[in-house]
N, C-alpha and C positions, 0 to 999 in steps of 0.2 A: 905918613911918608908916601910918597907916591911912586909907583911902580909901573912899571912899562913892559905890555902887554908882549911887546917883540922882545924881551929878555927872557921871555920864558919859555921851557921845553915841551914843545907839544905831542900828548900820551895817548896814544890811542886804545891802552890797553886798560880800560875802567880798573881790575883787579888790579893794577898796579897803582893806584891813585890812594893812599892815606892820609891824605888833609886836602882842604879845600881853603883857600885863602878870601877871606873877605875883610868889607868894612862899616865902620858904624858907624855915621854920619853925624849924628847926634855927640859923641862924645868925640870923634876924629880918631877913632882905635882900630888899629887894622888886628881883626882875629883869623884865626884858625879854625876852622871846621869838619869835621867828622862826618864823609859821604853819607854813613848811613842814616845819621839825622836830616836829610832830606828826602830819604823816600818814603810813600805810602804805601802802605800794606794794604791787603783785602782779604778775606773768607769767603767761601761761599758755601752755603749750608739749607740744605734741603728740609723742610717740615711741611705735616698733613695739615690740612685746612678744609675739614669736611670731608668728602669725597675731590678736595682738589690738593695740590699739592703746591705749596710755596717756596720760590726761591730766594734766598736772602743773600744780599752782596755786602758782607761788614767790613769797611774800611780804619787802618790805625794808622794815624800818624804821629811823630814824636814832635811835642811842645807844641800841636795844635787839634784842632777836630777835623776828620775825613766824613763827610756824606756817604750812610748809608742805601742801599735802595733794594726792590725786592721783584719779583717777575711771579706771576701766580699763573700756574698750567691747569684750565677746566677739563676736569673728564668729560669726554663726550661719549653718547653712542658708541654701543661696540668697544669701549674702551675701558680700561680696568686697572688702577694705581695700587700697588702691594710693595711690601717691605721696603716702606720709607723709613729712610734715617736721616741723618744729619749728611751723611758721603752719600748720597745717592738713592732710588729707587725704580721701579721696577714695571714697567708700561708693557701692557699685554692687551690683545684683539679678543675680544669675543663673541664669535660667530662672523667673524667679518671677512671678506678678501683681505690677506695682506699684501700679496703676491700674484699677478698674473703674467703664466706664462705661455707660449704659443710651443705647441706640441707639433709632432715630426707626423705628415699627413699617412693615413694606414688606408685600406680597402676596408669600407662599409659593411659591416655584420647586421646591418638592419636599422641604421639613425645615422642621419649625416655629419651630426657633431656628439663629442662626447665633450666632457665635462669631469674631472675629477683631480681633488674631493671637490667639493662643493664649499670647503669654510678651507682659512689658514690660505696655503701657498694652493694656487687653484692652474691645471694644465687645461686648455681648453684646443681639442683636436679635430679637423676637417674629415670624411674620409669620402670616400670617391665611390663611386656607384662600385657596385660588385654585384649584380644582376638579379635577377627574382626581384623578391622585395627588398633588397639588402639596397634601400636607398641611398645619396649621397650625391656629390659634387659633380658632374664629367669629368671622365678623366681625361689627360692631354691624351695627344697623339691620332683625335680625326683630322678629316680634313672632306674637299668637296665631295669625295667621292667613295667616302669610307659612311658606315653607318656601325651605330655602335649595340652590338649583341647582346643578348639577351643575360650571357654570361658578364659582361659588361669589361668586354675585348672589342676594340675597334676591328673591324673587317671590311672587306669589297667586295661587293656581292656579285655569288657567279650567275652566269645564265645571262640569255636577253632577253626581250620581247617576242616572241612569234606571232605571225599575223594569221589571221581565219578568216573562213568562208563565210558571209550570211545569206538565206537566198529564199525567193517567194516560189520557187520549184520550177520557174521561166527564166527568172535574173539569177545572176551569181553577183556579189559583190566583197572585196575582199576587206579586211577592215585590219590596218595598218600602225604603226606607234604614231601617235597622235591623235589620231580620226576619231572622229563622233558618230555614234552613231546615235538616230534619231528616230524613239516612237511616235506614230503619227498613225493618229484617231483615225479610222473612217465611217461608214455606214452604221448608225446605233455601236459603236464602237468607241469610248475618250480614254485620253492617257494624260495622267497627273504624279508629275515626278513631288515626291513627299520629302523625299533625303538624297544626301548624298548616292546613295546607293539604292534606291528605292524609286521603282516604275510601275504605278499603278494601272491596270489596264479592266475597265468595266464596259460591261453590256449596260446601255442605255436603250429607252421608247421600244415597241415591237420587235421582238426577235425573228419571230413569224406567225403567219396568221391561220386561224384553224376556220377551217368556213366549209360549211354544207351546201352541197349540191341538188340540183332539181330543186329548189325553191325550199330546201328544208333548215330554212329560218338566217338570222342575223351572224355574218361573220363574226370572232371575235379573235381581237390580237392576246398574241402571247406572248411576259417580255418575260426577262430575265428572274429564275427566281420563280415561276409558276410553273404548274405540272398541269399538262391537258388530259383530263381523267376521258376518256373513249368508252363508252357503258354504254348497255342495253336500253332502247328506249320503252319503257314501262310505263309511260306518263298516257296512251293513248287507250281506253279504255269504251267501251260500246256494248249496254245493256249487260256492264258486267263481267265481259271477257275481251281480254287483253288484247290490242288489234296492234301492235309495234312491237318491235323485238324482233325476236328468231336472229340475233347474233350474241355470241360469247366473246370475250376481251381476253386477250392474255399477253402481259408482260414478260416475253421469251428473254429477254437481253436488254441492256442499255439503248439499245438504237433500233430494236426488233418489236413491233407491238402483233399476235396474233390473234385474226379472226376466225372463227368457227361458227358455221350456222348450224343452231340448235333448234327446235322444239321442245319445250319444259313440257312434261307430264307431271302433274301435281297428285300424288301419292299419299292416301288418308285410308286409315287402318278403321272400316265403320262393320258394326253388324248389324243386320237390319231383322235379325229375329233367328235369323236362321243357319247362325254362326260368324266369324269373324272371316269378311271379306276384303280386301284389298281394294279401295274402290280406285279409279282413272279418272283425273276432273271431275271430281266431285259426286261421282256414278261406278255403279260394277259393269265392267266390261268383258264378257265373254272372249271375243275376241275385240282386240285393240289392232284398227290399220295404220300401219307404218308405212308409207312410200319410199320405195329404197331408194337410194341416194341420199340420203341425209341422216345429220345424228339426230338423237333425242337421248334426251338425259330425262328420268325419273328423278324426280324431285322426292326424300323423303324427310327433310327437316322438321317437317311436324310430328309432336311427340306421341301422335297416336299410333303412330309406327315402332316406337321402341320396345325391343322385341320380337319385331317383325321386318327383319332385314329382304330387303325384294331380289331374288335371284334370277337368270335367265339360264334358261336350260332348252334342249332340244327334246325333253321329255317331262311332261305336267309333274310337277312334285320330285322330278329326277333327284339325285344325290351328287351326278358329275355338272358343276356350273360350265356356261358358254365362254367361249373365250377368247375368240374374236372380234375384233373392230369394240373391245367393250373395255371401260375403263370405271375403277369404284374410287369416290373419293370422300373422303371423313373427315370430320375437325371438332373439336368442342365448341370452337367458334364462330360465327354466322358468316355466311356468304365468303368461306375461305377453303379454296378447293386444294384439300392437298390429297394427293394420289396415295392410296392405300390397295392393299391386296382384299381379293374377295373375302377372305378366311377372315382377314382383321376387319374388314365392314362387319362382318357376322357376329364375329366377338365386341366389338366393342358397338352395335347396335342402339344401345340404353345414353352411350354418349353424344353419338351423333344427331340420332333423331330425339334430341330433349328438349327440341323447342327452341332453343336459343344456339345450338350447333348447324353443319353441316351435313347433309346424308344425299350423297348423289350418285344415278348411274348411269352412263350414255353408252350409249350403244350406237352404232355405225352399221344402217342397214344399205347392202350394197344386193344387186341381182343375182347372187350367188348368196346368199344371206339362205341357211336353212330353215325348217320347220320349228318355229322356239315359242317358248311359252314362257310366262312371269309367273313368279310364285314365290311364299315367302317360304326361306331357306329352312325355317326351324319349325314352321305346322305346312300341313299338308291341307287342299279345299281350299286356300283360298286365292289363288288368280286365276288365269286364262290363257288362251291363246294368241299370238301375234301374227298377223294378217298383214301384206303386203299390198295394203291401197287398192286390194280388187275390190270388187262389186259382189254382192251376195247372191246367191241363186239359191233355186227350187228345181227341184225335177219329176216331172210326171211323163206316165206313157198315154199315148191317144193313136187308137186304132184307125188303120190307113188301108184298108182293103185289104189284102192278104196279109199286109205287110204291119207292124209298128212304128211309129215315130218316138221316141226317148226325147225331150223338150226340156232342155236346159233354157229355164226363165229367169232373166238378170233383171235389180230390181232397178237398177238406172241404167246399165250398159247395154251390149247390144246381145237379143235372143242366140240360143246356138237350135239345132238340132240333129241328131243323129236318128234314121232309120232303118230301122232290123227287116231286112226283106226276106221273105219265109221261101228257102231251097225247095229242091225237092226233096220229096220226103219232111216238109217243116211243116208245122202249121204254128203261127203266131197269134197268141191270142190278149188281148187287153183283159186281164178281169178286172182293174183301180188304176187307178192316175198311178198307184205304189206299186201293182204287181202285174207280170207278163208271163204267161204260159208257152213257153215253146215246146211241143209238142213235134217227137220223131220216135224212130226205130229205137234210138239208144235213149228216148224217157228225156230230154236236156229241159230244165224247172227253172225260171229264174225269179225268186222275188224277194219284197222287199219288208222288213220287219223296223219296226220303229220305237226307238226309246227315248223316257228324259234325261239329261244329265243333272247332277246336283250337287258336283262336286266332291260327294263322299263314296257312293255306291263304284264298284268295281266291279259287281258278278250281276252277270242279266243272264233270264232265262227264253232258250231260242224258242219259237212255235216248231218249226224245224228242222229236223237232223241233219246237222255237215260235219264237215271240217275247216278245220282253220283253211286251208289254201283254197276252199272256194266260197271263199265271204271278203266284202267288199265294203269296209267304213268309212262311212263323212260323217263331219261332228259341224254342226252347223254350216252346211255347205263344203268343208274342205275334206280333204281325202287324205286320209292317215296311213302314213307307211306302217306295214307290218313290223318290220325291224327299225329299231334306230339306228347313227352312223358306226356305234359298233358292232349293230350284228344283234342285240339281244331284241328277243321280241315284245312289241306292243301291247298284244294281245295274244289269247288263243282260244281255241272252242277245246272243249273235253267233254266228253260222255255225251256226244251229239248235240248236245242242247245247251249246255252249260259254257256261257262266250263272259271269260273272265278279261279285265285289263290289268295291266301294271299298273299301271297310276289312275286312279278315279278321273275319269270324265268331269271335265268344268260344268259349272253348270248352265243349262240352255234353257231356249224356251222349250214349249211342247212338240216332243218327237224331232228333238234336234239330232238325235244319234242314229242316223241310219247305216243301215246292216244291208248288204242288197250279196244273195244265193242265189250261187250259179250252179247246177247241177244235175 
C-alpha cells in the first residue's frame, strides 16, 4: 500500500514512539517494528593483562552481530595498576610528581627555593634574601639610589663624601669626589698598582753610599734591604800587634750609631813561678800608663781569668771598687757587651771569662782621674799600679858647694832639679846619690832607705827611727798619699823602725820602694 510521508504526525518525543512502520520489498508487506530492535547495545569491562590493564567494548545487537573492540593501557614508570575488576580499577604514582604547585613567596631562612615534599602533590617556593647567609631572590622595592642591607631591607645611605688634604710639607692639595689621585716613582723610588686597592711602593738600585775618607779604600752602595755593619778595623796588623782600631761601634737607636775611642788592654791570668799574675799584653806590668783623655777597656774574655775578676780601685788590693768614668760588662756570649754591675762581674766571673763569653772593663781616664790601681777582686798580689802617660824618673843628690842639688832624672822627658842651699846655721852634706846630711842646731837628718816590692810583703824594717809623718814614699817613681780619699791610712811606722802598709806593695824592680826621712 503506499503511504505518504506528509500524512504523518511528526514526534519528537522518541519515548512516545511504539512502532516503527516499514516495508519488505521482496514480498511487497508493509510491517511494523518495535524501536527497540534497532538499537545496539555495548559493555564496557575492564580486565588485567599482565602488569597492563585491558579495556573491552562488547557490543549486542537483536537479529544481528555488533563489532566488538578493546583499548589496552601500559603501565609505565612511576605507575601502578591495583584492584582491577570488570567496573573499573585503580591508577596510582609511585614516587612520581603528580602535582606541581607554585607556593606564596616567604623571606629566606638560608636557601633560595624550598621544595616540599619532594614525591605526590609537590609546592615549590622562592624566598627573598633576608640578610646574613639567609640567601634568596632581591627583594622589590630598590631603586637607583637605595642599596640593599645587610639585613636585607632596602635603604639610602646617609652621609656624603668629605674631601682631604694631601701634602709633600710645601704643597697642599685637596682631593675631592672624583679625583685621582696619583703615585709616582721617583729617585730608586717605583710604584706598582697590584689590585684594585693595592699601591705597591719599593726601594729600588743604591739607597745610599757608604765610602771612606782620606783614601781609606772603595766606596760601596747600600740599597734597600742591606745593613752597613760600622766595626773596628782589626785587619791591620805589624810584627804582631794590631796598628787599626782604637774605635767602639754602638747601635744607640734606629737612626743613632755611637762612636767611642777605646784602647783594648788584653788581660791574661799567667804565673810565672812566682805566683798568679795579672799580665797587660801579654807581660806583668807594674805600673800601666794611661793618658787621660781617653777610654780603655780591659779585655778579660780569656779563660785564664776566670776567677779572677779585674777591679779598679784607688787602693792596691782595696775592698771599695772605683767608680767613676768606669763601666763592667758581661755576657756568655762573645763580643756582646751588656752592661753589668761590678758585684755581678765578680759573681759571675767563671761565665764571662770562659773563653767563648764576654768580660770587659773601660775606664774613662780624665785629668782629675785619681791615684788607681788593677787588681783581681777576689786574690790579693796580683796587679799594679795605673800611671798617667808620664815619664819615669830617678832621683839622686849631687853636692853643689855648700849647697845640694836633688836631680830629678826623666828617662825620655825633660830633667828637673831642685837645690837645698845650706842657711845659716846649715851645713848640707852629700853622703850617696840616696842620702843628704843636713846638719844644724836642731839635728835636721834627711835620708833615703830602699826596698823591693813583690807584691806580697807589707811589713819592712826601717835602718831608722821616725814616725810616720816625717817619711816620704815613691813606689816606682810615684809618690804615695798617706791617706786614701777617705781618710784611712796607707801606711804607717810603729815602734820607730817597723813601716807597715795596707795593701802589699806591687811588685818592682830592685829598690823600687823608696822611703826618704826627714828629721
Amino acid at each position: 500500500m503506499a503511504v505518504k510521508f506528509s500524512q504523518f504526525t511528526t514526534e519528537t518525543n522518541e519515548a512516545n514512539v511504539t512502532a516503527l512502520v516499514g516495508y519488505i520489498s521482496s514480498s511487497n508487506t508493509n510491517i511494523q517494528i518495535d524501536p527497540s530492535n534497532l538499537d545496539t547495545t555495548y559493555s564496557l569491562e575492564a580486565s588485567a593483562s599482565g602488569s597492563n590493564v585491558v579495556l573491552t567494548l562488547d557490543g549486542t545487537k537483536p537479529g544481528g552481530t555488533a563489532t566488538d573492540d578493546t583499548i589496552t593501557i601500559t603501565q609505565g614508570s612511576g605507575i601502578s595498576f591495583s584492584s582491577i575488576t570488570a567496573a573499573g580499577f585503580t591508577i596510582a604514582a609511585t614516587g612520581a610528581v603528580t602535582t606541581v604547585d607554585a607556593g606564596t613567596p616567604t623571606a629566606s631562612s638560608g636557601t633560595p627555593l624550598s621544595v616540599s615534599p619532594t614525591t605526590g602533590d609537590v609546592k615549590v617556593i622562592a624566598h627573598s634574601y633576608n640578610g646574613t647567609t639567609n640567601v634568596g631572590y632581591v627583594p622589590t622595592g630598590g631603586s637607583a639610589s637605595t642599596f640593599l642591607r645587610g639585613d636585607g631591607t632596602w635603604v639610602t645611605p646617609a652621609g656624603s663624601f668629605t674631601g682631604f688634604d694631601i701634602t709633600d710639607g710645601a704643597t697642599t692639595e685637596t682631593v675631592g669626589a672624583g679625583d685621582t689621585i696619583t703615585f709616582q716613582g721617583g729617585t730608586n723610588i717605583t710604584t706598582t698598582v697590584s689590585a684594585t686597592d693595592t699601591v705597591s711602593i719599593a726601594v729600588s738600585g743604591d739607597v745610599w753610599t757608604l765610602a771612606g775618607g782620606n783614601q781609606a779604600g772603595t766606596s760601596q752602595g747600600i740599597q734597600a734591604g742591606q745593613t752597613a755593619l760600622i766595626t773596628e778595623n782589626t785587619a791591620k796588623v805589624v810584627n804582631g800587634v794590631q796598628v787599626g782600631g782604637g774605635v767602639q761601634t754602638t747601635a744607640a737607636n734606629t737612626d743613632q750609631l755611637l762612636l767611642d775611642q777605646t784602647a783594648e788592654l788584653v788581660v791574661t791570668m799567667v804565673n810565672p813561678g812566682s805566683g798568679n799574675l795579672l799580665y797587660i799584653d801579654g807581660a806583668y806590668q807594674s805600673v800601666i800608663e794611661l793618658t787621660p783623655g781617653f777610654t780603655y777597656e780591659f779585655n778579660q774574655d780569656d779563660s785564664s781569668n776566670s776567677g779572677h775578676p779585674i777591679e779598679i780601685g784607688e787602693v792596691l788590693d782595696g775592698s771599695t771598687p772605683y767608680a767613676t768614668g768606669i763601666q763592667y760588662y758581661g755576657s756568655s756570649s762573645a763580643n756582646t757587651l751588656t752592661e753589668v754591675t761590678q758585684s755581678n762581674y765578680q759573681t759571675n766571673s767563671s761565665t764571662y771569662s770562659s773563653g767563648t763569653g764576654t768580660a770587659r772593663v773601660r775606664l774613662r781616664v780624665t785629668q782629675n782621674s785619681p791615684t788607681l790601681y788593677y787588681y783581681c777582686s777576689n786574690h790579693s798580689g796580683m796587679g799594679g799600679a795605673i800611671g798617667y802617660g808620664g815619664d819615669t824618673y830617678s832621683i839622686n843628690a849631687t853636692q853643689d858647694g855648700s849647697n845640694v842639688d836633688l836631680n830629678l832624672d826623666a828617662t825620655s822627658g825633660t830633667d828637673s832639679t831642685v837645690q837645698f842651699t845650706a842657711g845659716t846655721g846649715i851645713t848640707l852634706t852629700r853622703n850617696s846619690a840616696q842620702e843628704i846630711t843636713i846638719d844644724s842646731a836642731a839635728g835636721v837628718t834627711v835620708t833615703k832607705e830602699q826596698f823591693t816590692g813583690n807584691n806580697s810583703t807589707t811589713v819592712f824594717t826601717l835602718a831608722t827611727s821616725t814616725t810616720t809623718d816625717n817619711i816620704n814614699i815613691f813606689i816606682s817613681g810615684v809618690y804615695q798619699n798617706s791617706k786614701d780619699s777617705s781618710g784611712v791610712a796607707n801606711y804607717a811606722v810603729t815602734s820607730g823602725t817597723t813601716l807597715t802598709f795596707t795593701t802589699a806593695p806591687p811588685t818592682t824592680a830592685t829598690n823600687g820602694i823608696e822611703v826618704v826621712i826627714t828629721q
